[in-house]
Backbone as JSON Lines, residues from 0, in Angstrom:
{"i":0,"aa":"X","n":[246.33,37.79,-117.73],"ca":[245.85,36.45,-117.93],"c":[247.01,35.45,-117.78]}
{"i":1,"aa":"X","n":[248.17,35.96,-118.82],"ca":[249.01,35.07,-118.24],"c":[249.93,34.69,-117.09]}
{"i":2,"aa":"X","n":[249.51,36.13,-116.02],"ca":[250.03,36.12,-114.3],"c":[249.17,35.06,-113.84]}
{"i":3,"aa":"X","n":[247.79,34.87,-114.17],"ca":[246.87,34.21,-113.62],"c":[247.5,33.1,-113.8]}
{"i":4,"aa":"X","n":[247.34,32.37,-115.29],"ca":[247.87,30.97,-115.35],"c":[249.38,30.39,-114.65]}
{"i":5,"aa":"X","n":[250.05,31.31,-114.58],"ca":[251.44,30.68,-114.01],"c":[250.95,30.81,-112.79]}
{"i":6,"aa":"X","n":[250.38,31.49,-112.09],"ca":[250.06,31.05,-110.35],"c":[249.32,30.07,-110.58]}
{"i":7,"aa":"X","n":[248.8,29.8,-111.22],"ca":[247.94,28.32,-111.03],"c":[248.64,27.47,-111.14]}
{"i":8,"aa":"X","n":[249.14,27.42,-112.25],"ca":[250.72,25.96,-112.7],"c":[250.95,26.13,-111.15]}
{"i":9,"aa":"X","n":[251.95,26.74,-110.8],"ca":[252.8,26.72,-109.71],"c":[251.97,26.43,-108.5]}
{"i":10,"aa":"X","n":[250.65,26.68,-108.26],"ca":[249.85,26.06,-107.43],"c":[249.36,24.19,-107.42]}
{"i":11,"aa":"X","n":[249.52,24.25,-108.81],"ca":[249.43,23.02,-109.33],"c":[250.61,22.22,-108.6]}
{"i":12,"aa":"X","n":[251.35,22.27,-108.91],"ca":[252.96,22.26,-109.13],"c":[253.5,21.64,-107.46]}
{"i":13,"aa":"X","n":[253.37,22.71,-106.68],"ca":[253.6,22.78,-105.09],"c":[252.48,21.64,-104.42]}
{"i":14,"aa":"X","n":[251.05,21.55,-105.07],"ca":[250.41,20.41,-104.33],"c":[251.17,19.07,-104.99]}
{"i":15,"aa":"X","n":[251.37,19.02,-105.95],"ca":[251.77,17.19,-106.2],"c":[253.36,17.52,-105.87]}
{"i":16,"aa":"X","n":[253.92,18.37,-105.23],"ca":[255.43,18.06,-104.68],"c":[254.77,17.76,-103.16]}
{"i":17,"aa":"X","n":[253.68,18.11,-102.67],"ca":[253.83,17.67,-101.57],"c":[253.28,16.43,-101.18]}
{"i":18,"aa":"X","n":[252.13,15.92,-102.02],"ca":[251.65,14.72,-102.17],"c":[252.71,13.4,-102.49]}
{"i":19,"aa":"X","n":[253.69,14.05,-103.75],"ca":[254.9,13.01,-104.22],"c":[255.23,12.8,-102.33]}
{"i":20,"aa":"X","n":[255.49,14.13,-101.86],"ca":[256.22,13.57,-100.56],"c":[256.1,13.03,-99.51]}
{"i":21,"aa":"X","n":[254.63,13.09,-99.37],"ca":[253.37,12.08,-98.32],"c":[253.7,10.86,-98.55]}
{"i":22,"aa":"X","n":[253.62,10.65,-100.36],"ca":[253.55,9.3,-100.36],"c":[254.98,8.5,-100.49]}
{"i":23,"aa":"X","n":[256.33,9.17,-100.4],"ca":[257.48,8.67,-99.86],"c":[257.3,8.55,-98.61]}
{"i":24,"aa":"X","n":[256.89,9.58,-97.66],"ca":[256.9,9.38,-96.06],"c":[256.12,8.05,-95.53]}
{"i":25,"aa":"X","n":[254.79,7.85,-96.67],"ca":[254.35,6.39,-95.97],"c":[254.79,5.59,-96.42]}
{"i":26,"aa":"X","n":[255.45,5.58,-98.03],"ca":[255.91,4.08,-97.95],"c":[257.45,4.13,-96.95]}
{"i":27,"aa":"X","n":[258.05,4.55,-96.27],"ca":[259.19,4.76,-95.83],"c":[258.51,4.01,-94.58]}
{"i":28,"aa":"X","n":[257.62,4.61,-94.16],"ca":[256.64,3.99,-92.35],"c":[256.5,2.88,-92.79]}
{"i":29,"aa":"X","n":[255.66,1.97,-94.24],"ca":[254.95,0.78,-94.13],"c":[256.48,0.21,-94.33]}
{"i":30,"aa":"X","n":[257.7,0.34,-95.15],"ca":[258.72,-0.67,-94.91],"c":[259.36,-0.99,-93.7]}
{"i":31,"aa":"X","n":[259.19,0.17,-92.94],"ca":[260.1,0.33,-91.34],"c":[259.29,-1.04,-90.35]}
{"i":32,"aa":"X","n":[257.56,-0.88,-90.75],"ca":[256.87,-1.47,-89.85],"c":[256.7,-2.43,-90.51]}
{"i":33,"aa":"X","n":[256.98,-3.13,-91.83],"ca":[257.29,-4.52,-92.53],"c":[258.24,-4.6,-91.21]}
{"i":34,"aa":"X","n":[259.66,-4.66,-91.54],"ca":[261.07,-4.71,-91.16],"c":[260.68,-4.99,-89.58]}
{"i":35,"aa":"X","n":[260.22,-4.21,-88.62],"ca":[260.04,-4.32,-87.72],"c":[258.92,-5.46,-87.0]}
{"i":36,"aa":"X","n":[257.96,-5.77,-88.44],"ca":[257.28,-7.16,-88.27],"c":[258.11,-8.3,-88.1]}
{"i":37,"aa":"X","n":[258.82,-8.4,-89.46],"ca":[259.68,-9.61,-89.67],"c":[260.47,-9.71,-88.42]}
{"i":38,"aa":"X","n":[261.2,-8.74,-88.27],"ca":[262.57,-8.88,-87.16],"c":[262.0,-9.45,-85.39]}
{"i":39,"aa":"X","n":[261.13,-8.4,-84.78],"ca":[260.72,-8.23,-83.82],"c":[260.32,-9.87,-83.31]}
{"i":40,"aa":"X","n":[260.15,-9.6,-82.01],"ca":[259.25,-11.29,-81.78],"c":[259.52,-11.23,-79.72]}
{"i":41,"aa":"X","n":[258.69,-12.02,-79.31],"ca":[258.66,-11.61,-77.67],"c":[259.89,-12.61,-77.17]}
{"i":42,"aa":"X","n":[260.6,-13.45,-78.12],"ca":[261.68,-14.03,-77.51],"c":[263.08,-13.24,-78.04]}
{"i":43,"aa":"X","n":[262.77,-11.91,-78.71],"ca":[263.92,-11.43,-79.14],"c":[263.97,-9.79,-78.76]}
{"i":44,"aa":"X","n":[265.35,-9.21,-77.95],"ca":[265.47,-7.77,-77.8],"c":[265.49,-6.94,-78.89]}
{"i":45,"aa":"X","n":[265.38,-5.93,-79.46],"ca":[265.4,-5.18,-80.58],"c":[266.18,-4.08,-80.02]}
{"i":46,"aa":"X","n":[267.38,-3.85,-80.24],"ca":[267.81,-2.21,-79.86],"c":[268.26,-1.44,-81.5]}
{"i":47,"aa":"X","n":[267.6,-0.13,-80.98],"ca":[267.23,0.72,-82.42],"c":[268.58,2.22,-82.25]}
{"i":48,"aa":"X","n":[269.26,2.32,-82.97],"ca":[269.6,3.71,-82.92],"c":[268.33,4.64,-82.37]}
{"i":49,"aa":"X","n":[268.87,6.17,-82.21],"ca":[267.64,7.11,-81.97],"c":[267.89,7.56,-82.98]}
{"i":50,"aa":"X","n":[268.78,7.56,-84.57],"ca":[268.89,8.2,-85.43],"c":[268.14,7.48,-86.53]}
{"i":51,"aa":"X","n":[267.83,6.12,-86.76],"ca":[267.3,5.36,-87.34],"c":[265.81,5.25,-87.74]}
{"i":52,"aa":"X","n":[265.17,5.6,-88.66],"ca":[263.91,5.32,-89.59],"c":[262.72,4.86,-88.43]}
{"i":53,"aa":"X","n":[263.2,3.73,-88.12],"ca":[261.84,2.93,-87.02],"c":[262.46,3.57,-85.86]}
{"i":54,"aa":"X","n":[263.12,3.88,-85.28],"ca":[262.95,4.58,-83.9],"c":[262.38,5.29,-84.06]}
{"i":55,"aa":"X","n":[262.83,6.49,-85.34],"ca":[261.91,7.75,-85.45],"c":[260.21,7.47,-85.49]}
{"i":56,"aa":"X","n":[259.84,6.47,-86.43],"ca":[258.31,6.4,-86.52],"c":[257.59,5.86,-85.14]}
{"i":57,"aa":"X","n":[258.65,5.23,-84.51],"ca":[257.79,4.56,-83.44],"c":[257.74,5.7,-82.39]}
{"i":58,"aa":"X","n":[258.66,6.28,-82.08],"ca":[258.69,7.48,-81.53],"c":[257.49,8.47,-81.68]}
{"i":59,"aa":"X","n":[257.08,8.62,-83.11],"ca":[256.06,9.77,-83.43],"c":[254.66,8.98,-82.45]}
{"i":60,"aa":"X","n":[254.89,7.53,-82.9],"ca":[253.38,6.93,-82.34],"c":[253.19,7.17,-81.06]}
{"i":61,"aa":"X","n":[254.22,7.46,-80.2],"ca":[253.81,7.57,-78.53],"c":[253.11,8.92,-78.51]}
């Protein structure tokens, strides 16, 4: 009984570590694509590292 309950905790456990980490990964995207609101504009160039946060997300979108 008590093998049972600790696989559950730990099942427990492993889903909200990965959820905690979903929801760092989007707020990390919605500040990049704030940042990239504010900054951006059709009278201005933007050059991005390829190592940098918004290259990476904009990258995933293609």
């Amino acid at each position: 009984m008590r093998g049972k309950a600790d696989a559950e905790a730990a099942s427990i456990y492993a889903q909200s570590y990965d959820q905690s980490n979903q929801a760092r990964q989007f707020y990390q995207f919605l500040k990049s694509m704030e940042t990239l609101e504010k900054t951006a504009s059709e009278e201005k160039s933007l050059i991005l590292s390829t190592d940098s946060e918004l290259f990476r997300f904009l990258k995933e979108m293609e």
